[in-house]
C-alpha positions in Angstrom: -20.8 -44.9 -61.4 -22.6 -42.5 -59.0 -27.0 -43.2 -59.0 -29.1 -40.4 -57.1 -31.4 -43.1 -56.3 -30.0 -46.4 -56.0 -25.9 -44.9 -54.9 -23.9 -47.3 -57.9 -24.9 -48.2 -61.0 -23.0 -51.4 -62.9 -20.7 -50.0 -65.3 -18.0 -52.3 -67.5 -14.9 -51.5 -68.8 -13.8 -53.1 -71.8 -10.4 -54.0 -73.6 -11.7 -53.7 -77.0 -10.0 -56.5 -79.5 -12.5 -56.7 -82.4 -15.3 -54.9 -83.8 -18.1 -55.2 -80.9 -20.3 -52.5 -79.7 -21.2 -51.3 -76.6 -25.2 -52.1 -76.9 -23.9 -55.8 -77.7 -22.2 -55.9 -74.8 -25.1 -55.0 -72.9 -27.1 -57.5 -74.5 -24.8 -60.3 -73.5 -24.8 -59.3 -69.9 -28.4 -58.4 -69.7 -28.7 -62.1 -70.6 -26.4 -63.4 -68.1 -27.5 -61.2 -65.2 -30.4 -60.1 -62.9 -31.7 -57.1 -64.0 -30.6 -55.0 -61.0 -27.0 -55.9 -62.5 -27.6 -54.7 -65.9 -24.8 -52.6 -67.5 -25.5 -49.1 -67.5 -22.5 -47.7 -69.7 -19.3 -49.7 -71.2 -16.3 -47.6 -71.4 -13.7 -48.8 -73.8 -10.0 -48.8 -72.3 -6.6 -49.8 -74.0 -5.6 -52.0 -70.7 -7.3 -52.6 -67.4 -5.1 -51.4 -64.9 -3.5 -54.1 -62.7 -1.6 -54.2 -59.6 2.2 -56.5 -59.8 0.0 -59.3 -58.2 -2.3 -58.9 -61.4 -5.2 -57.6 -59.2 -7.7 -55.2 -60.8 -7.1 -51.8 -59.4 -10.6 -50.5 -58.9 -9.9 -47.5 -57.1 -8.0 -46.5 -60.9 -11.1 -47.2 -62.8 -13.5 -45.3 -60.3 -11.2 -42.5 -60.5 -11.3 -42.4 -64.4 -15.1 -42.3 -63.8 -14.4 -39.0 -61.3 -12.6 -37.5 -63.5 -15.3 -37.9 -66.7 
């Protein structure tokens, strides 16, 4: 996600499978993480969009983010 100051900001996209919410997701990976890396927004998705050699297909998640 686009930053005026800094250019990206850490964003996480999320396959949601139970009850958690987006600040405890934060939480964990403000724990796990410098704070430069700190989530800025979680985005819940029904499937991370993968390539046929099961790569993650970023340009597809930046271009949800474009188009939000």
């Amino acid at each position: 996600q686009k930053h005026e100051e800094t250019g990206e900001v850490p964003v996480a996209f999320v396959v949601k499978s139970s009850e958690i919410s987006e600040q405890e997701i934060k939480e964990f990976v403000a724990k796990q993480v410098v704070f430069y890396k700190k989530i800025h927004r979680v985005y819940f998705v029904d499937a991370i969009p993968k390539s046929p050699s099961g790569k993650i297909l970023r340009k597809d998640l930046r271009s949800r983010l474009a188009g939000k």
